[in-house]
C-alpha positions, 0 to 999 in steps of 0.5 A: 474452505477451499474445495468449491463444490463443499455444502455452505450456509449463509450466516449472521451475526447479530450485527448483521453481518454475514459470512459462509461456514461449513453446513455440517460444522457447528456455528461458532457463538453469536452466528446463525443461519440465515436460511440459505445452503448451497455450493460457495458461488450460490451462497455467495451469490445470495449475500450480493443481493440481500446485503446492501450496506453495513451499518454501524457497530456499536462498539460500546466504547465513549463517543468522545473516543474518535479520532478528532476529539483525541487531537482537538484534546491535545490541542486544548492541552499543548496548544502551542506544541507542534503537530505537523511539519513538511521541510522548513513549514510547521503547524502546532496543535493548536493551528491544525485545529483550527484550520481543520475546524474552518475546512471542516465547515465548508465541508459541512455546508456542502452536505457532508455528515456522518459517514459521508465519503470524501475523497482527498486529492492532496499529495502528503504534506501539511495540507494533507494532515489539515484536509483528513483531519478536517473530513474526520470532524464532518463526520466524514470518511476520507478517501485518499486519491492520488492525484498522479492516478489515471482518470480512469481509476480516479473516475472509478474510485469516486464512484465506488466509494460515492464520495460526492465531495472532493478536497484538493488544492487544484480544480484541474482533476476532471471531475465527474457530474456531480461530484463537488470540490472543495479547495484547501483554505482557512475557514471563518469559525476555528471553534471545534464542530459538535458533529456527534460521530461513533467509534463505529463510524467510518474513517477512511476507505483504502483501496487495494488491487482486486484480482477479479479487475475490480479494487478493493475499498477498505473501509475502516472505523475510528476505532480500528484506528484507535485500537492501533494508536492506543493498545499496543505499547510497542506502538506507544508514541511518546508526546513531542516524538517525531513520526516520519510520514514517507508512506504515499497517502493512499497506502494504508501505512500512512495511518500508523505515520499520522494518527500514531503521532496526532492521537499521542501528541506526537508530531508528524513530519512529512517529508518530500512527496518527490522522490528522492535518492539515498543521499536525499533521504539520507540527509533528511532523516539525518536533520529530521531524526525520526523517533518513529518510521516505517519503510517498505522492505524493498526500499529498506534493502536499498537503503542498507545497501547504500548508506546504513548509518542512516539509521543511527538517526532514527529511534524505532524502524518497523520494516515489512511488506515482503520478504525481510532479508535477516542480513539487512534488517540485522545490520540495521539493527545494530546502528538503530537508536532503539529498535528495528521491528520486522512488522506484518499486517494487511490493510483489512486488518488496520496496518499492522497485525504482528511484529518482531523486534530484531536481534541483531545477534540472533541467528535467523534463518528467515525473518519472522513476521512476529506475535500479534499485536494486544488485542489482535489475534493470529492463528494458523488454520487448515482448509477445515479451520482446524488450528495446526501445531507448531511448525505445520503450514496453513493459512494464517488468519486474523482476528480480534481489534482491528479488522476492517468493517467490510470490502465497500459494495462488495457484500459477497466478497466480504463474506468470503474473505470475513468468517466467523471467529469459531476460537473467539469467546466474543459472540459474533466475532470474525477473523480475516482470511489472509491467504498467506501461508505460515507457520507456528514458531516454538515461541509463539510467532509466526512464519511467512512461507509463502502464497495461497493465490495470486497475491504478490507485493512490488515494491510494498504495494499489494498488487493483484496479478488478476487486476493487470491481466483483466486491463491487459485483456481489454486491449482490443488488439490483445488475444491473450495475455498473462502477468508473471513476476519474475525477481529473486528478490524485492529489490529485482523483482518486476511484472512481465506482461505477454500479450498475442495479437488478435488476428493480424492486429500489431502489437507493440510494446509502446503502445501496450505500455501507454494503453495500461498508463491509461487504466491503472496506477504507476505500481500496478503496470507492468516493467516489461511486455514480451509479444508473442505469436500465441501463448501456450494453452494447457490441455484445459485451453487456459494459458500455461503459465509455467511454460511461458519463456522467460524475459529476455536480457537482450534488448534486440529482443523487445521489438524496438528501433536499432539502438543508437550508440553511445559516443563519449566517455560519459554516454558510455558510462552512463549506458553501461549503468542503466544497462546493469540495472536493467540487466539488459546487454545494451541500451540506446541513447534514445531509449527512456529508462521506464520504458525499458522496465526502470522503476523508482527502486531501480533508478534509486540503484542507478543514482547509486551506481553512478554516485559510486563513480563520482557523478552526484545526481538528485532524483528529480534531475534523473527522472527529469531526462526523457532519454539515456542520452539526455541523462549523459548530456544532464551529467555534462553539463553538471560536471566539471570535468568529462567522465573520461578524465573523472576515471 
């Protein structure tokens, strides 16, 4: 369906949910027409205005089966078991229901009931836990909101989602008008809530980068959740197994770490929110010993590159997000207690839609996204929808348990990206169009190859180039601008940002940097920005990508003061890692390593440079300095003996 002039029709199911489909192909079963033909932005245009709100689906499964009355079972069963952890604190089942029930109170004397959104702007923790939970026992759905973000995508977050309420543990967050606050606390009632809620209703809204500028809501039901938690036995978390909860609250990954554990009888134990460096993680995987994780591929990388036998401390590891290099998830492999699985699934389809398990004997030329999970469906279609043979590349599109309800407020966006299932039996059934490229495998599973749009991942996090480039373009000092990724792999890969001036505006790269710090979340802005003149236009006057230069690896060409030079053993150490990290020829003592395009995965590979060396920093103590130099004086004073003699 990619050719944009193709005569369409709006169709319906009986759920009333609407979607596109080819006018002179046959509706699949359970779809009709709803009256409307035209080109794909005409029909898409009709459904913005003629579908305002998704309703609840009945799913025809009990109403006891949502997510809350699965742990408030468990807490009337193993009352005394523990629930949820963070370092030395700890909650049983039998406290996180309580204390989940006298929020879940206060929530509901300000009005939240069924299907009310509620932002949570806690950071991951046993607090955390408590406030999602309790959101779920109102009735609600939560909306987790980093508070790290810019106001801005607060403010926009808020209002898009409508969520009227917000739980935190500080008021300081700037609300708007007529949203209220709720701060973390017991209740007086800890008896559990009779608030009657359907595995149709809602239970969270993620949100994820949108390349028209605009993010996404993901809005997901208790029983996408609960088909995750339940259907799968290669997900099946054992009763008193340890998930470690590493995932920021807003990345959908949070949901397998948290209810993966609390609907089973599992524990949750969340580690530190701050960033931590190998040896940091390291140690706490080796005294919490995980039965269950999950680490984005960029991260994972680093960790095997750095400190393998981590690993033998955790019982199964699923791993994904981009890329997998065969050679690292297989060294994994062979030191894991269990299993390390090689996992597949965007947000819409509830985490995780495909996986692997991982020979570490197999000789794997490129790491499989894997067979789909039970109940959910995969296939490899063509622009027609036609099912390809094993081994032609099409869009992979995904179908069966899971998918998400909607795109929140985002009727015509849904229908597109939400079409009619023509392979399903179930009547009215849909499948998600990924815009992934893959292949069919001989056995079965499925090949990532590569993009259909825009799309890329950094650092595990789905990000929109579109999205930057549209806040990029709002500078008023900016003409033209563009966004590329440049990087061989995860771990080196990072967003360039070029930028013209408008007239005889000046532009700089300080002030772009803190002009995006403003607009968007710390993985949406870019590394580096490189200014030009002008950018280069195609015959069609649009900006030639292709024929952007490259970024530079000469600092004297990102437009900042002379450098200052390193003048002892340590600041010359330390400047010539921070320089190979970055790739860069030199580094000034004054400069900071974000503003030369650090980022967390890049300072995790400095902390590593440096421990290689003798020099043992945490993460804190590194991202603490304002400037290399006040990185070498950290060293100093920390050290015994000056780098100098340390060699």
């Amino acid at each position: 369906m990619a050719d944009e002039n193709e005569k369409l029709s709006v169709v319906r199911n009986d759920g009333q949910q609407f979607s596109i489909w080819p006018a002179e192909r046959p509706l699949p079963l359970g779809w009709h027409e709803a009256g409307i033909t035209g080109t794909r932005a005409e029909c898409l245009a009709h459904v913005d205005q003629v579908w305002t709100d998704i309703k609840p689906q009945n799913t025809g499964t009990p109403v006891n089966n949502v997510l809350h009355r699965v742990v408030e079972r468990e807490a009337a069963d193993c009352p005394d078991a523990v629930a949820v952890t963070a370092g030395e604190a700890s909650l049983s089942y039998g406290e996180l229901n309580a204390r989940a029930n006298g929020l879940a109170r206060r929530l509901t004397d300000r009005g939240v009931g069924v299907e009310t959104r509620v932002a949570v702007a806690v950071p991951r923790s046993i607090e955390f836990v408590v406030a999602v939970l309790a959101v779920l026992k109102a009735g609600g759905a939560y909306v987790p909101l980093d508070p790290e973000y810019p106001a801005e995508r607060r403010a926009f977050m808020l209002a898009d989602s409508g969520a009227t309420v917000v739980v935190g543990s500080t008021a300081e967050l700037d609300l708007p008008a007529g949203v209220d606050f709720v701060a973390l606390g017991d209740g007086t009632d800890a008896a559990n809530l009779d608030v009657e809620v359907d595995p149709g209703n809602l239970a969270y809204i993620i949100y994820t980068s949108g390349s028209t500028g605009v993010p996404k809501g993901v809005a997901i039901t208790h029983a996408d959740v609960l088909d995750l938690v339940q259907a799968d036995p290669r997900l099946g978390v054992g009763r008193g197994e340890v998930v470690a909860h590493l995932a920021p609250t807003a990345f959908d990954a949070s949901t397998f770490e948290i209810w993966c554990a609390l609907g089973r009888g599992g524990r949750v134990a969340a580690l530190s929110p701050q960033q931590v460096s190998v040896s940091e993680l390291g140690d706490a995987l080796r005294a919490t010993r995980p039965d269950w994780m999950f680490i984005t591929s960029g991260l994972f990388h680093l960790l095997v590159d750095h400190d393998v036998d981590m690993f033998a401390s955790v019982g199964v590891l699923l791993t994904g997000g981009d890329v997998l290099s065969p050679q690292h998830v297989q060294a994994a492999a062979k030191v894991i207690r269990n299993t390390v699985y090689a996992c597949y699934g965007p947000t819409e389809t509830t985490v995780f839609a495909t996986l692997h398990a991982v020979d570490p004997d197999a000789d794997y030329e490129r790491m499989p996204l894997g067979g789909g999970l039970q109940n959910k469906i995969v296939r490899v279609l063509n622009a027609e929808l036609d099912q390809l043979p094993v081994g032609e590349v099409g869009e992979i599109h995904l179908g069966g348990a899971g998918l998400a309800r909607c795109y929140h407020r985002r009727p015509g966006l849904t229908a597109e990206r939400f079409l009619p299932d023509p392979y399903s039996e179930v009547p009215g059934a849909r499948m998600y169009r990924t815009g992934d490229l893959g292949r069919l495998l001989p056995n079965g599973e499925v090949e990532f190859v590569g993009r259909a749009d825009r799309q890329v991942k950094i650092r595990g996090y789905r990000v929109e180039l579109g999205e930057v480039e549209v806040a990029l373009n709002a500078h008023p000092s900016v003409s033209a601008a563009a966004v590329l990724v440049v990087g061989d792999n995860e771990v080196d890969k990072r967003m360039v940002a070029y930028a013209a001036p408008a007239g005889t505006a000046i532009l700089t790269a300080t002030g772009l940097r803190s002009w995006m710090a403003e607009r968007l979340p710390a993985y949406l802005a870019p590394s580096n920005y490189l200014l030009l003149d002008k950018l280069p236009l195609d015959q069609n006057g649009k900006v030639n990508r292709k024929a952007l230069p490259p970024p530079w690896k000469s600092r004297c060409d990102m437009g900042l003061d002379e450098p200052v030079a390193p003048q002892t053993d340590t600041e010359r150490l330390v400047a010539q890692v921070i320089a190979d990290v970055l790739s860069l020829d030199e580094v000034s003592m004054d400069d900071s390593f974000f503003a030369l395009g650090g980022d967390s995965l890049r300072s995790i590979r400095a902390l590593e440079s440096l421990r290689a060396v003798g020099i043992k920093l945490t993460a804190r103590q590194f991202i603490g300095q304002e400037t290399i130099g006040g990185l070498a004086k950290t060293i100093e004073s920390i050290t015994d003996d000056r780098v100098g003699d340390m060699r």
